[in-house]
C-alpha positions as CSV (number, residue, x, y, z in Angstrom):
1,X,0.2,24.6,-32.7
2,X,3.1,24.7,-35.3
3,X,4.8,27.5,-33.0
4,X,5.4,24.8,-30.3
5,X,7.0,22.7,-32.2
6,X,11.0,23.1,-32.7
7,X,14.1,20.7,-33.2
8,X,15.2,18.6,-30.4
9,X,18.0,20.1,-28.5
10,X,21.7,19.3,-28.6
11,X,21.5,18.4,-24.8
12,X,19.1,15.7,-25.7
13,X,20.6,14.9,-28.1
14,X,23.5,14.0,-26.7
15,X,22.1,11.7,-24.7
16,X,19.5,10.1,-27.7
17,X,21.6,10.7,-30.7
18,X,18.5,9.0,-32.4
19,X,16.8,12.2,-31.8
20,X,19.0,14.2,-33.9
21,X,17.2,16.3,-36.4
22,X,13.5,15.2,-35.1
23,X,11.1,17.8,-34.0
24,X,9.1,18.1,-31.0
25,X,7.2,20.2,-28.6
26,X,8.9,23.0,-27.0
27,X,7.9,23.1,-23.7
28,X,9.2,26.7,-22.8
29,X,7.8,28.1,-25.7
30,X,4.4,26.3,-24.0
31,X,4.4,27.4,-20.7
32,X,6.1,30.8,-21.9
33,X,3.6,31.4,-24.5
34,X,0.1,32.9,-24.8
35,X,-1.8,29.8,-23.6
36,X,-5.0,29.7,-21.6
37,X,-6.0,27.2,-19.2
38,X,-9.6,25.9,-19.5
39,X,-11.8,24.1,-16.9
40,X,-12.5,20.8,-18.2
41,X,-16.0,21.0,-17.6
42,X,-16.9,23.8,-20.3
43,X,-14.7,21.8,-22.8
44,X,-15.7,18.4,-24.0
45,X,-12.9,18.2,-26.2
46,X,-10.6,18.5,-22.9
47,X,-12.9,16.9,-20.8
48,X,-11.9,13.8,-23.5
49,X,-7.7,14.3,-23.4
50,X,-8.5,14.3,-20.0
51,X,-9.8,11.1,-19.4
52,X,-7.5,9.5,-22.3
53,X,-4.4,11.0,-20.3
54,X,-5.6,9.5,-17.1
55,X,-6.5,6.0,-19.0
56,X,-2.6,6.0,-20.2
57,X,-1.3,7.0,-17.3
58,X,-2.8,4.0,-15.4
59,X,-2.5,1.7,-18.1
60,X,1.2,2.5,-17.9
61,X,1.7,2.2,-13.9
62,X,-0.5,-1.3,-14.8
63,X,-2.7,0.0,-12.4
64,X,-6.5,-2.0,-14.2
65,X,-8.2,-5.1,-13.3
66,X,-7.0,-6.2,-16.5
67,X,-4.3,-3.9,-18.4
68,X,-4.5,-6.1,-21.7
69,X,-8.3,-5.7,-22.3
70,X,-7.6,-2.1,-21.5
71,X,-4.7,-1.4,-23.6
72,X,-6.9,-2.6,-26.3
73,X,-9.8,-0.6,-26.0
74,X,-7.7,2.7,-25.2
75,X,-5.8,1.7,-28.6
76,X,-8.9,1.7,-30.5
77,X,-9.1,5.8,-29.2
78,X,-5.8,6.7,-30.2
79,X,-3.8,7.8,-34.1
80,X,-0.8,6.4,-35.8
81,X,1.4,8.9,-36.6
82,X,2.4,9.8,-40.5
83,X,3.9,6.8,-41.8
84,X,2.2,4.1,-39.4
85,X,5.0,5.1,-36.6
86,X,3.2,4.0,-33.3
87,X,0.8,6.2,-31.4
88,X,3.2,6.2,-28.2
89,X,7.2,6.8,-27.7
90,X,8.3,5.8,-24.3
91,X,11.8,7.9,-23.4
92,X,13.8,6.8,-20.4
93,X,15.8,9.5,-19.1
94,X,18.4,6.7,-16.9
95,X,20.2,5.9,-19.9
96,X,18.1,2.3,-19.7
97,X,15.0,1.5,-21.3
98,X,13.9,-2.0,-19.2
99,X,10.2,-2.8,-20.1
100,X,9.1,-5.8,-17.7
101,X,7.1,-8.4,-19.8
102,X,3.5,-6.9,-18.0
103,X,4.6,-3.6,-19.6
104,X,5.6,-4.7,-22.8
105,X,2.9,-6.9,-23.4
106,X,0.3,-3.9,-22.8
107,X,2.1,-1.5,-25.1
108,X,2.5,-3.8,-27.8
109,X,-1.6,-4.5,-27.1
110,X,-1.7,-0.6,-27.0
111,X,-0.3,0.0,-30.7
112,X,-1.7,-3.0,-32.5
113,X,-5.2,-1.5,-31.7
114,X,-4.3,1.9,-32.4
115,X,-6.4,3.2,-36.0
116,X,-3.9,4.4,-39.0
117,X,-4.6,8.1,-40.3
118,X,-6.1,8.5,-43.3
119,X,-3.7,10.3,-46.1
């Protein structure tokens, strides 16, 4: 996995200065590299991003009966990273990073459940 990973650019950097010397995934190296895609159903382990991905993603549009009960017990399911940074990073490519009160509430539910890693 260390292969994908490279500094951020200085085109996004430019527009997150914040950003400067962090690393992330390189997504040309990903879609350029030897990957192979797997149906979920022979992989439990993807079978599980997969339904954690779809969780997030409609916990994000606030798209549940109840978002905060939800953000809470999808927290439980996710990892701080090193140094108890937050399991989640929401970018906003506009320049603007608005959260409406709905939102915020459910992400700040989302990391106060999320476990810390063990070191």
């Amino acid at each position: 996995m260390k292969e994908y990973i490279s500094t951020v650019p200085d085109y996004v950097v430019e527009k997150m200065p914040e950003l400067e010397g962090k690393k992330g995934f390189d997504i040309q190296k990903i879609v350029r590299g030897d990957i192979a895609f797997v149906d979920s159903k022979s992989s439990p382990g993807v079978q599980v991003a997969d339904l954690l991905a779809s969780g997030l993603r409609r916990l994000l549009r606030l798209e549940f009966d109840d978002n905060e009960v939800m953000a809470r017990a999808l927290g439980k399911l996710l990892l701080q990273e090193e140094g108890n940074k937050p399991p989640i990073a929401l970018v906003a490519f506009n320049g603007q990073s608005p959260l409406n009160e709905k939102l915020a509430t459910v992400v700040r539910e989302l990391i106060l459940n999320c476990r810390g890693i063990l070191k």
